[in-house]
C-alpha positions in Angstrom: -4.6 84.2 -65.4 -1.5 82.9 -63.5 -2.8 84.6 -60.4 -6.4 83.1 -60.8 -4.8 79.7 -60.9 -2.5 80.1 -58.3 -6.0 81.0 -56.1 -7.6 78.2 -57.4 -4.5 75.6 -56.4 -4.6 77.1 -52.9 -7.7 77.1 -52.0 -7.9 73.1 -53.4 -5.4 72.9 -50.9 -7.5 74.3 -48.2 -10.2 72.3 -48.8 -8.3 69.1 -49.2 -6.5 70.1 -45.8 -9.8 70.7 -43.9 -11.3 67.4 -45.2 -8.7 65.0 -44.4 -9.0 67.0 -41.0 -12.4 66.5 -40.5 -12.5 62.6 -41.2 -9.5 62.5 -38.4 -11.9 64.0 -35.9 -15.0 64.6 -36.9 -16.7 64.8 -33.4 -14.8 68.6 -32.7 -16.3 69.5 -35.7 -19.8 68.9 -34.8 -18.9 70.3 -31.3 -18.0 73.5 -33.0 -21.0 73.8 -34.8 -23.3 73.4 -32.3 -21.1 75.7 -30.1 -21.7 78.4 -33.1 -25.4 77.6 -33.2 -25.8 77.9 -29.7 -23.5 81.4 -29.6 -26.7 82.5 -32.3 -29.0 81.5 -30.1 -27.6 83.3 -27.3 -27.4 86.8 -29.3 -30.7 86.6 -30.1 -30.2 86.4 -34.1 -33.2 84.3 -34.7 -35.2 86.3 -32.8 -38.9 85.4 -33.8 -40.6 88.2 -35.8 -37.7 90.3 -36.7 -37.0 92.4 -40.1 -33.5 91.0 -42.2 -31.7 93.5 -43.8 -33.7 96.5 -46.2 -37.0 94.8 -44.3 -39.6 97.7 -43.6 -39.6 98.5 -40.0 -41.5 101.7 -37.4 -38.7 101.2 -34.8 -35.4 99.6 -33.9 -37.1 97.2 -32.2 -38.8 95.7 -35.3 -35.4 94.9 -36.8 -33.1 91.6 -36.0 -30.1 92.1 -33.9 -27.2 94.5 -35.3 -29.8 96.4 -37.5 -31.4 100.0 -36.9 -34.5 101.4 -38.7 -33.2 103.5 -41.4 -34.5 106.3 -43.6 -37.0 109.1 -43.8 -40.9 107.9 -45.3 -39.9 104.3 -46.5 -38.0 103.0 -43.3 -35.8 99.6 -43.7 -33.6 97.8 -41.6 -29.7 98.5 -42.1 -26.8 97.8 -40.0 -26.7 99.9 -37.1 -22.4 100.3 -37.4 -21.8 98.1 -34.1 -19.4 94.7 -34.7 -20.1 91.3 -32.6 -17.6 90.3 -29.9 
């Protein structure tokens, strides 16, 4: 119990932190989200058409990125063991 509490007070104090951070500058927080949206974009992990994880797939290719067609009769997408940069 103390040790859930203890989690609890810190990460009130995170959030408290990052808020009073945010209203201090909130323009570098929308820079950095857009830079993040942007990084996805360039990755290709909206990729138009592609199978989310345990998603039925024929090939690699069906799958989004960072996913490999799985399994022997009922295929599905899993992670493919490679880590972003």
């Amino acid at each position: 119990m103390k040790t859930f509490v203890f989690i609890v007070l810190v990460a009130l104090a995170f959030v408290l932190t990052a808020a009073k951070e945010e209203r201090a500058n909130p323009s570098e927080l929308v820079s950095a989200l857009a830079e993040l949206v942007m990084l996805d974009a360039e990755r290709g992990v909206d990729k138009p058409g592609c199978r989310y994880l345990f998603g039925g797939c024929k090939s690699d290719d069906d799958c989004c990125p960072r996913l490999g067609c799985k399994g022997k009769g009922h295929d599905y997408c899993a992670w493919d063991g490679t880590f972003s940069d």
